[in-house]
C-alpha positions as CSV (number, residue, x, y, z in Angstrom):
1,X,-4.3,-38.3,6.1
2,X,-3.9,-37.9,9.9
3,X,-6.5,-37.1,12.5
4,X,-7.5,-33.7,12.6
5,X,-5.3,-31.3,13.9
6,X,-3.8,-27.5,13.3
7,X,-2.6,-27.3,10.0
8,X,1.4,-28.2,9.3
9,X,3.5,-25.6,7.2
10,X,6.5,-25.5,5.8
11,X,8.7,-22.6,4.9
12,X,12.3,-22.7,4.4
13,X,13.2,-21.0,7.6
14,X,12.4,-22.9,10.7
15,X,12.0,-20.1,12.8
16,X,8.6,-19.2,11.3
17,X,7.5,-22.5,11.6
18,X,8.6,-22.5,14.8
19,X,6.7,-19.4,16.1
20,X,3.2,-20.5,14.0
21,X,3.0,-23.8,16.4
22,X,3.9,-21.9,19.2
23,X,1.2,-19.7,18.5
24,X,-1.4,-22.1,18.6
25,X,-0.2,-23.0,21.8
26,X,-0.5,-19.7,22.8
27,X,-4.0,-19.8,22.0
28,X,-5.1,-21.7,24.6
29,X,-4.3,-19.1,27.4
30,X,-6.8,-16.8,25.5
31,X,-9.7,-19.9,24.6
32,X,-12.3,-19.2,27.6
33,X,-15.1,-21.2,28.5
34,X,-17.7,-19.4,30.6
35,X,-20.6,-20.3,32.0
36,X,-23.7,-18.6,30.7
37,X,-24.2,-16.5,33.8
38,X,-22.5,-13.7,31.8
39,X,-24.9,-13.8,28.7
40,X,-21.4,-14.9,26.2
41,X,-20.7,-18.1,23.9
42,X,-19.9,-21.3,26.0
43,X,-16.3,-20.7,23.8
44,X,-15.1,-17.4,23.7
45,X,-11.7,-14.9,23.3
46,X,-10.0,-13.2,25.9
47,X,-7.3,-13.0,27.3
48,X,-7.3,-15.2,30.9
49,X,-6.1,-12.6,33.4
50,X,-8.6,-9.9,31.9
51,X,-11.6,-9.2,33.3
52,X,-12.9,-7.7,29.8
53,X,-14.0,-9.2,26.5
54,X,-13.1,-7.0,23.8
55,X,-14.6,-6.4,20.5
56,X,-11.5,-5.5,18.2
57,X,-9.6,-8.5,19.7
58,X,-12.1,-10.7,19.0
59,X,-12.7,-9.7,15.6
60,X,-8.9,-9.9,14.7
61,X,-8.6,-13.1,16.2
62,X,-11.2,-14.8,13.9
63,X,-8.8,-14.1,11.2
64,X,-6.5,-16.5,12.7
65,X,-8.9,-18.8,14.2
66,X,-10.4,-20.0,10.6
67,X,-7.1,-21.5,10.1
68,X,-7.5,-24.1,13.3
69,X,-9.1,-26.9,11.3
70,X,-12.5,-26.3,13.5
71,X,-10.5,-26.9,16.6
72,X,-12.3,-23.9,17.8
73,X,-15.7,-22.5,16.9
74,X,-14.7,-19.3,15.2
75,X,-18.4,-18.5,15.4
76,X,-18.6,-18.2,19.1
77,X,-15.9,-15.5,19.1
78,X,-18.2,-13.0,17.8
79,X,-21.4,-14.2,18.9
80,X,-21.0,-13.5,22.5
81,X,-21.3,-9.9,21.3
82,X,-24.3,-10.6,19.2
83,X,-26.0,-11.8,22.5
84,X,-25.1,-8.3,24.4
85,X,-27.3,-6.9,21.2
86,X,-29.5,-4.1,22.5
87,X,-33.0,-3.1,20.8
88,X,-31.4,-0.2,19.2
89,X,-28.9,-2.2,17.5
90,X,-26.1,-1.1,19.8
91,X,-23.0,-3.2,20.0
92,X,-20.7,-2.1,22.6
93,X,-17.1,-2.7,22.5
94,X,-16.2,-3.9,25.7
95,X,-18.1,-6.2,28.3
96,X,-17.3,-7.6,31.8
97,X,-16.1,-11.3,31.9
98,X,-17.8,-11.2,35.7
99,X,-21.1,-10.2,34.7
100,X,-21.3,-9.4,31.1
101,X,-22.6,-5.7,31.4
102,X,-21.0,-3.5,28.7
103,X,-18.1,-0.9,29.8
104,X,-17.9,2.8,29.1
105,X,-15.7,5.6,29.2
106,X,-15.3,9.4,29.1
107,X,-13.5,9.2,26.4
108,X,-15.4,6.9,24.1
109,X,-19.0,7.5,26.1
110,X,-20.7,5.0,23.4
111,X,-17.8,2.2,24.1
112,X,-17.7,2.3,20.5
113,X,-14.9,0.0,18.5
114,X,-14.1,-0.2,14.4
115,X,-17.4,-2.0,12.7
116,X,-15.8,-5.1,11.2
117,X,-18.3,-8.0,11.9
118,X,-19.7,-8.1,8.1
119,X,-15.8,-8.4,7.3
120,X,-14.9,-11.1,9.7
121,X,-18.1,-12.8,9.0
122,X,-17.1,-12.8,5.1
123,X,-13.9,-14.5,5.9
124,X,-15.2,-16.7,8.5
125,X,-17.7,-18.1,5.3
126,X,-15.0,-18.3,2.7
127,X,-12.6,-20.2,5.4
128,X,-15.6,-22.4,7.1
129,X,-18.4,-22.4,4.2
130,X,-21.2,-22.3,6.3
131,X,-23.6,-20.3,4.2
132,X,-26.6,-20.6,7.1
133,X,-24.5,-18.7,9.3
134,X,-24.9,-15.9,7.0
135,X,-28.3,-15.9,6.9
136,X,-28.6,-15.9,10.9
137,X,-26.5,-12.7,11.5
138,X,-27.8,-10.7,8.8
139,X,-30.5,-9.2,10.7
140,X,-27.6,-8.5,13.4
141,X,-25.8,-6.8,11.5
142,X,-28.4,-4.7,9.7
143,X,-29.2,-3.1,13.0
144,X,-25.6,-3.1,14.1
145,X,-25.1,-0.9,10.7
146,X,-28.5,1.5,11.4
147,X,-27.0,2.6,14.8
148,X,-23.9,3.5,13.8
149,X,-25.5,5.0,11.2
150,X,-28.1,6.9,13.7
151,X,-25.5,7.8,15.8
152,X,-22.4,8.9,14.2
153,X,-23.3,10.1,10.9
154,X,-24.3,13.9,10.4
155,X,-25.4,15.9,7.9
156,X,-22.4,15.7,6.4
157,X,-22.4,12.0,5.4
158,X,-19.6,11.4,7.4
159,X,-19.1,9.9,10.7
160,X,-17.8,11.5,14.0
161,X,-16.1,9.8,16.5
162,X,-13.9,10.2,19.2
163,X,-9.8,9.5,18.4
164,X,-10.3,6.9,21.3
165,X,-12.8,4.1,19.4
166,X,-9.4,3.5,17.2
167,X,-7.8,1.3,20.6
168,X,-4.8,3.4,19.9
169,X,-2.9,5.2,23.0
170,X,-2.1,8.6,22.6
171,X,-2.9,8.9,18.7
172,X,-1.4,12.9,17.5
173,X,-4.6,13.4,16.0
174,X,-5.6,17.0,18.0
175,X,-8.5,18.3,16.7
176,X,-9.7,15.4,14.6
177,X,-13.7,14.6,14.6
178,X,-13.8,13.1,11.5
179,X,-11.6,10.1,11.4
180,X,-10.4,9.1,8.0
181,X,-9.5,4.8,10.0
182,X,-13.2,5.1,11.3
183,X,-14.6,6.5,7.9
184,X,-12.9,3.9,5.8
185,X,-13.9,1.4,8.4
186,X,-17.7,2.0,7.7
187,X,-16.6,2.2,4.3
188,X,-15.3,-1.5,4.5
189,X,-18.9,-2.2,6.2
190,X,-21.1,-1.3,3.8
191,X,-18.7,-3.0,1.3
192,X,-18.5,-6.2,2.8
193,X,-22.5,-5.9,4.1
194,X,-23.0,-5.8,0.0
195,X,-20.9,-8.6,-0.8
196,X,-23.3,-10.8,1.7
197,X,-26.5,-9.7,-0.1
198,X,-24.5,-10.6,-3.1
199,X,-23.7,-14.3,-1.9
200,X,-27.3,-14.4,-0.4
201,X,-29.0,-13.4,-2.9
202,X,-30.0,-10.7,-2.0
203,X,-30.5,-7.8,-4.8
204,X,-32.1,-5.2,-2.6
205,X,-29.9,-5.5,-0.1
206,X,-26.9,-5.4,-2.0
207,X,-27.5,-2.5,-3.5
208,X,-29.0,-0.6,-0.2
209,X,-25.3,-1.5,1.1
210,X,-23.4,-0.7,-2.0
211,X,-25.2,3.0,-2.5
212,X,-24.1,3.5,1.2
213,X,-20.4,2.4,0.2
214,X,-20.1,4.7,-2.7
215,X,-21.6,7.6,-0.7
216,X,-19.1,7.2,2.0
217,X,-16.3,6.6,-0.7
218,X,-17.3,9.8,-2.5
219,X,-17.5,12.3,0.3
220,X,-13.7,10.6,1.6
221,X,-12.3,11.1,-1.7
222,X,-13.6,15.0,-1.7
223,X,-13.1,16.1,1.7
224,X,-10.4,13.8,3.5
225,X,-7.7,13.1,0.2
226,X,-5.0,16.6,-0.2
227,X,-4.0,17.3,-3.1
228,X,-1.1,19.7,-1.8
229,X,0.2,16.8,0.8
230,X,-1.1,13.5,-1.8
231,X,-2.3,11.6,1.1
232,X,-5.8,11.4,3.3
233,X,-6.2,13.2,6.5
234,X,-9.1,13.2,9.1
235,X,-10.7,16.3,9.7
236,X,-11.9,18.5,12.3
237,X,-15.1,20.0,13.5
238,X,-15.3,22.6,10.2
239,X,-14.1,20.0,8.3
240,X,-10.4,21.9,7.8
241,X,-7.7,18.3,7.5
242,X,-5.6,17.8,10.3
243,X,-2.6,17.3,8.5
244,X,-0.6,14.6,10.4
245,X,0.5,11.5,8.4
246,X,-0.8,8.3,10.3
247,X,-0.7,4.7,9.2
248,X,-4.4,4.9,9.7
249,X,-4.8,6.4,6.1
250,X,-3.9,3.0,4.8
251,X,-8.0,1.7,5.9
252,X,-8.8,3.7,2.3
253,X,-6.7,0.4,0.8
254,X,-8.8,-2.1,2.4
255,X,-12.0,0.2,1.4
256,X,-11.1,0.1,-2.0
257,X,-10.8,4.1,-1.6
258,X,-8.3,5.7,-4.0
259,X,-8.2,5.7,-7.7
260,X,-4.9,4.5,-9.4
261,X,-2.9,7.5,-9.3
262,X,-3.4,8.1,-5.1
263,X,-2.4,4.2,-4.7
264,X,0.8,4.4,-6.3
265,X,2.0,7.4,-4.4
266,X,0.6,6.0,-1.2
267,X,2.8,2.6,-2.3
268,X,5.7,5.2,-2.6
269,X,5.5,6.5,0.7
270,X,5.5,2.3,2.3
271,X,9.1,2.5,1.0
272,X,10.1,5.7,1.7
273,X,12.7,5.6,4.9
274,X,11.2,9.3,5.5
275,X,7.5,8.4,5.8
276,X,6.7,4.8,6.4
277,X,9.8,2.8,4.9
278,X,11.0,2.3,8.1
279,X,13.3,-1.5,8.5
280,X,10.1,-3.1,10.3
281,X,7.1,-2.2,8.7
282,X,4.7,0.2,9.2
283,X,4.8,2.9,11.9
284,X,1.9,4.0,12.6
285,X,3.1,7.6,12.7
286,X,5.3,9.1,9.3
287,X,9.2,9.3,10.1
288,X,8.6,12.6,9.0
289,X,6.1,13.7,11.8
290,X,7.3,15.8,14.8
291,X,5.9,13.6,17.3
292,X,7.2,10.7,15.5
293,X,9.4,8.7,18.3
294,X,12.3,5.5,17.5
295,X,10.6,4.1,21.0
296,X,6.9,4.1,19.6
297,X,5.2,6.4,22.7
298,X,2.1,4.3,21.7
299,X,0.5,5.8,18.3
300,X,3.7,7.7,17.6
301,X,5.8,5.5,15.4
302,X,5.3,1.8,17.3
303,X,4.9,-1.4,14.9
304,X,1.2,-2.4,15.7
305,X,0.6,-6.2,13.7
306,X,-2.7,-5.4,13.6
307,X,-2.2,-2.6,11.4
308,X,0.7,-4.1,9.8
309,X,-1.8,-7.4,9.0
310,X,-4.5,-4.1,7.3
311,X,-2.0,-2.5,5.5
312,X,-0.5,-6.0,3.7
313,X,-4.1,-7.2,3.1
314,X,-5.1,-3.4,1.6
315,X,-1.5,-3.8,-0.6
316,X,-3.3,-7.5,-1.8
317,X,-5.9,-5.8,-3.3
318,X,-4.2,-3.6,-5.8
319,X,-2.2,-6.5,-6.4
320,X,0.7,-5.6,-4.9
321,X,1.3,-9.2,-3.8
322,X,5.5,-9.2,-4.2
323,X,5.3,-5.7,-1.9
324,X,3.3,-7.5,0.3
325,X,4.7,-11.0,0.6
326,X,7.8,-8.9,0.9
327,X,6.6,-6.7,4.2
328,X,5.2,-9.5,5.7
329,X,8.3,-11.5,5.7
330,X,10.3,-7.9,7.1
331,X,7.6,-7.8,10.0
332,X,8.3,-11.3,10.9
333,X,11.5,-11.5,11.3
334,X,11.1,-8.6,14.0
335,X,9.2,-10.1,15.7
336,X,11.3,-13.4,16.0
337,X,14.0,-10.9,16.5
338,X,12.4,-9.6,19.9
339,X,11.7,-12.9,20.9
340,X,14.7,-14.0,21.0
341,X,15.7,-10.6,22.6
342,X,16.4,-11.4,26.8
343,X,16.2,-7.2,26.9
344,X,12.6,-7.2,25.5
345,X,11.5,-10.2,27.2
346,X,12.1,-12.8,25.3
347,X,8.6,-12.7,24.5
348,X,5.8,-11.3,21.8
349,X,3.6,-7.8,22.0
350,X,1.4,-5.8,20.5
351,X,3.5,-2.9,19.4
352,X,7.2,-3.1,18.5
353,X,9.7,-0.8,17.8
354,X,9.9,0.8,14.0
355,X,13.8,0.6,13.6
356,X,15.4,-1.9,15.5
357,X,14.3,-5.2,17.6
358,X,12.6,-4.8,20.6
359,X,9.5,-4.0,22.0
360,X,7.5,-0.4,21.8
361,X,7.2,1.6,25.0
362,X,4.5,4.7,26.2
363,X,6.2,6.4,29.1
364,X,2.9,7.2,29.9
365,X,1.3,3.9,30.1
366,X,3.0,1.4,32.3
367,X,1.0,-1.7,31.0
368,X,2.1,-0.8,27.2
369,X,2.4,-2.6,25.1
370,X,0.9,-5.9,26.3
371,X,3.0,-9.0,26.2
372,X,1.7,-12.1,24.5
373,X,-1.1,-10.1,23.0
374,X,-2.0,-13.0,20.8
375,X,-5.3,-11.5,19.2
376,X,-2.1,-9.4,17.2
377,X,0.5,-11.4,17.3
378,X,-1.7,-14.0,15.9
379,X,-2.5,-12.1,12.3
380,X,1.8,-12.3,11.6
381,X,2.6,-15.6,12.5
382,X,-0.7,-17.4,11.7
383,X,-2.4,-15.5,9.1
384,X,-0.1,-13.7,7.4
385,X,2.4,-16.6,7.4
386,X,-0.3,-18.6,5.5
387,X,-1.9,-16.2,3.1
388,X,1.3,-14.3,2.4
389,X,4.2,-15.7,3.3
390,X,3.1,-19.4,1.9
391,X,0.9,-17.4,-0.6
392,X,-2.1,-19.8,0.0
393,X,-5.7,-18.1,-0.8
394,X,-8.7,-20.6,0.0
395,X,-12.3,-20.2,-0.7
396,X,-14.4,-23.0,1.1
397,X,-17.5,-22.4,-1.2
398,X,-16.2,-23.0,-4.0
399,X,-13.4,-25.6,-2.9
400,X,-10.7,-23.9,-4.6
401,X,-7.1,-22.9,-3.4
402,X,-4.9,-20.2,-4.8
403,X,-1.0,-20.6,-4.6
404,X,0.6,-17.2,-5.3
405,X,4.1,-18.0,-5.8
406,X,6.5,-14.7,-6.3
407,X,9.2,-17.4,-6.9
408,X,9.9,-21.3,-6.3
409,X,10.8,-21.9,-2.8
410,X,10.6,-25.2,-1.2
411,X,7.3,-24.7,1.4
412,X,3.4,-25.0,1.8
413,X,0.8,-26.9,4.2
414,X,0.0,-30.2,5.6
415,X,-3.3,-31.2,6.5
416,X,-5.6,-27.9,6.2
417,X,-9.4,-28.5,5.9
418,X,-11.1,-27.6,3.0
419,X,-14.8,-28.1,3.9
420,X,-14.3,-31.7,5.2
421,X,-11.8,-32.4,3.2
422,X,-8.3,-32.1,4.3
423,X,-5.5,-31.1,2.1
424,X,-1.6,-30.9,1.6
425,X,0.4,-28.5,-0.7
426,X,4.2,-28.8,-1.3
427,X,6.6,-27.7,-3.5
428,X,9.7,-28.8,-4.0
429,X,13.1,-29.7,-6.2
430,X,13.8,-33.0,-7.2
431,X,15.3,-34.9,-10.0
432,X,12.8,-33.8,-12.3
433,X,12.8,-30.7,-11.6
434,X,10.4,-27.9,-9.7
435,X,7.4,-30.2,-8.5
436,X,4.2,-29.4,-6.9
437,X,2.9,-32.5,-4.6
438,X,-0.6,-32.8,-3.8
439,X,-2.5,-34.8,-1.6
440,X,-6.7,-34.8,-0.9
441,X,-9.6,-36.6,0.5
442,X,-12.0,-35.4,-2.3
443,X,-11.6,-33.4,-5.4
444,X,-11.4,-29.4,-5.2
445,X,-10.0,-26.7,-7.5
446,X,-6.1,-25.4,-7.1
447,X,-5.1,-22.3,-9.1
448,X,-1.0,-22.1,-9.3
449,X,0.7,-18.4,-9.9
450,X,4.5,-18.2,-10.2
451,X,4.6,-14.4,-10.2
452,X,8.7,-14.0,-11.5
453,X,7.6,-17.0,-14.1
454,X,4.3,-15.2,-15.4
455,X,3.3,-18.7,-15.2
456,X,-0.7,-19.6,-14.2
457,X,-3.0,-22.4,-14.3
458,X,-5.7,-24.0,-12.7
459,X,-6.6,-27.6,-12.4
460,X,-9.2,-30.4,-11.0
461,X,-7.1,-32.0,-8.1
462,X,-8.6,-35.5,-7.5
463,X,-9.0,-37.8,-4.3
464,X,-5.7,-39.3,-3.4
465,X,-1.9,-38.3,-4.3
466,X,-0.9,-36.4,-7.3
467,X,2.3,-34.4,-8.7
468,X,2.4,-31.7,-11.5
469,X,5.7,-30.4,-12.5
470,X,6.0,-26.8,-12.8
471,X,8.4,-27.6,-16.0
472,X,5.2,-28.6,-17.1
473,X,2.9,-25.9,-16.9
């Protein structure tokens, strides 16, 4: 085994590989180390010529970060905002680099962003393992959760927010109050706030969290779902749907939202030229929406990653893996596209056209989309090239690895740490046939799945080198 290092991967296209190292590279333009005049983490994300730190960046980026073999401290990402912690819980979604005071507006007066610690703290402990951690921020997030829940919620059991805490620029959502993203996103709180209580074990706050998921899921399914249109809309103030089709329906997949039925025909409309089938996917607005625009005008058709990287993880967990895989490969290959596009810069972005390379544009907004908005960027080439491109699925805790394979391809990963332990994953052909090579300091679990085979099986991988031959299996 070498020194520590990123993780190495393989894929039969060395473009991809090509634009996951640059990646890392990229990172270090966004890695800033303050001093703690500003109340953050010694190590934290942002991007250098800000003069914000901002919540939903930061929170995407951990998704990413987990994968740099502890060559950053994922952890400091989102504790600098668990520092700015006020006594009512509050959490506020931007803060100034300068002097770390928090930042609002007139349009989100509460600088209020999508609640997603509990899920990027989740990850962080399946990627990292460090079950301690867990136990520290549980009493931050418990009072994260109470405000949100204090403030937003009404009477209803729903919770109203302005169109603006979504970080989307001009979103067609007139009228709306009740956010069916923001809902969902609460949803995905509670959810993933359960699951912690679960791992700690915690029985009563498990099921405080989970009762509070069901309740939200409940009153989404009855008000927010259309029977007439088959899809989920947000509301407005007398709770009437505002019936525009946005990519930010697809949170309820990631919430575990819709029964069986509403899945498939929401899986229907992802290949659907006329709705979201566009060739790079997703839009964020329907093809079939008025306001829908080729050049993205910010929410109304552009290619965000970031909801691209929700929409592939939400497919994941109604096992839509081939769909997903799929998508994510689609996605990618715009992007390399526009990178290799002099017209659009030659360069990466947060928001890309939905039918053709190139970047998105807002003739609006001068400083849309932002180039090399790695926070974004990162969830395609790092995360989603790992977890569904490769296929690779890892669970620190319980040392195990998941290859889902929807065929044999020669690919995987050199040198990722598994809790100390650094590992390697290849497959390829030789003379024997379709061979799986593994390599290990210690012994951990590895769980093979050749979807177009219908082939599974698990197995002790021991210290050292080792071959199984999928023939075999």
């Amino acid at each position: 085994m070498i020194k520590k290092d990123f993780p190495i991967v393989h894929f039969y296209d060395q473009d991809f590989v090509d634009i996951y190292e640059k990646t890392w590279k990229w990172i270090e333009d966004t890695w800033c180390e303050q001093s703690s005049k500003n109340g953050f983490s010694p190590n934290f994300f942002a991007y250098k010529n800000d003069s914000v730190i901002n919540q939903l960046d930061s929170i995407m980026a951990t998704f990413f970060l987990v994968y740099s073999n502890s060559m950053y401290d994922v952890g400091n990402v989102l504790d600098s905002f668990y520092n700015k912690q006020e006594e009512n819980g509050a959490i506020r979604g931007l803060y100034s680099i300068a002097d770390g005071k928090p930042l609002f507006s007139d349009d989100n007066p509460e600088s209020l962003m999508p609640p997603l610690f509990s899920l990027a703290e989740l990850n962080i402990f399946h990627k990292v393992g460090n079950k301690k951690r867990l136990k520290d921020v549980v009493p931050i997030l418990e009072k994260y959760f109470d405000w949100i829940v204090d403030t937003f919620r009404d009477d209803s059991g729903l919770y109203a927010t302005p169109v603006a805490v979504t970080q989307y620029a001009k979103s067609p959502r007139k009228g709306a109050k009740y956010l069916i993203d923001f809902n969902c996103q609460q949803a995905v709180n509670a959810l993933y706030m359960s699951a912690i209580g679960d791992i700690l074990n915690d029985k009563e706050m498990s099921f405080k969290y989970k009762k509070h998921y069901f309740g939200i899921k409940t009153r989404i399914n009855e008000k927010m779902w259309s029977d007439s249109r088959q899809f989920y809309f947000d509301l407005d103030k007398d709770f009437n749907q505002v019936e525009v089709m946005t990519l930010s329906s697809y949170w309820v997949f990631l919430a575990e939202i819709p029964n069986e039925d509403r899945i498939s025909i929401m899986v229907d409309y992802l290949k659907d030229p006329n709705y979201f089938g566009t060739d790079h996917p997703f839009p964020s607005l329907a093809v079939c929406e008025k306001e829908f625009s080729e050049d993205g005008e910010g929410f109304c058709g552009s290619v965000f990653p970031a909801l691209t990287f929700v929409v592939i993880k939400g497919l994941e967990k109604f096992k839509e893996n081939e769909f997903a895989r799929e998508c994510a490969i689609r996605h990618l290959y715009f992007v390399l596209d526009t990178l290799h596009h002099s017209e659009s810069g030659g360069d990466v972005f947060e928001a890309y056209l939905p039918s053709g390379e190139g970047k998105s544009s807002d003739s609006t907004l001068p400083n849309f989309p932002r180039k090399r908005a790695v926070a974004h960027i990162g969830l395609s080439t790092i995360t989603l090239m790992i977890e569904n491109i490769l296929g690779l699925y890892i669970s620190l805790p319980k040392k195990t690895v998941e290859w889902v394979m929807p065929t044999l391809e020669i690919m995987g990963i050199e040198n990722l740490e598994l809790k100390r332990n650094m590992i390697t994953i290849l497959s390829n052909k030789s003379g024997r046939g379709w061979e799986i090579r593994l390599e290990s300091d210690k012994l951990y679990y590895f769980t093979i799945h050749i979807l177009d085979e219908k082939k599974k099986k698990t197995l002790p991988i021991p210290s050292g080198k080792c071959s199984m031959l999928i023939d075999k299996m």
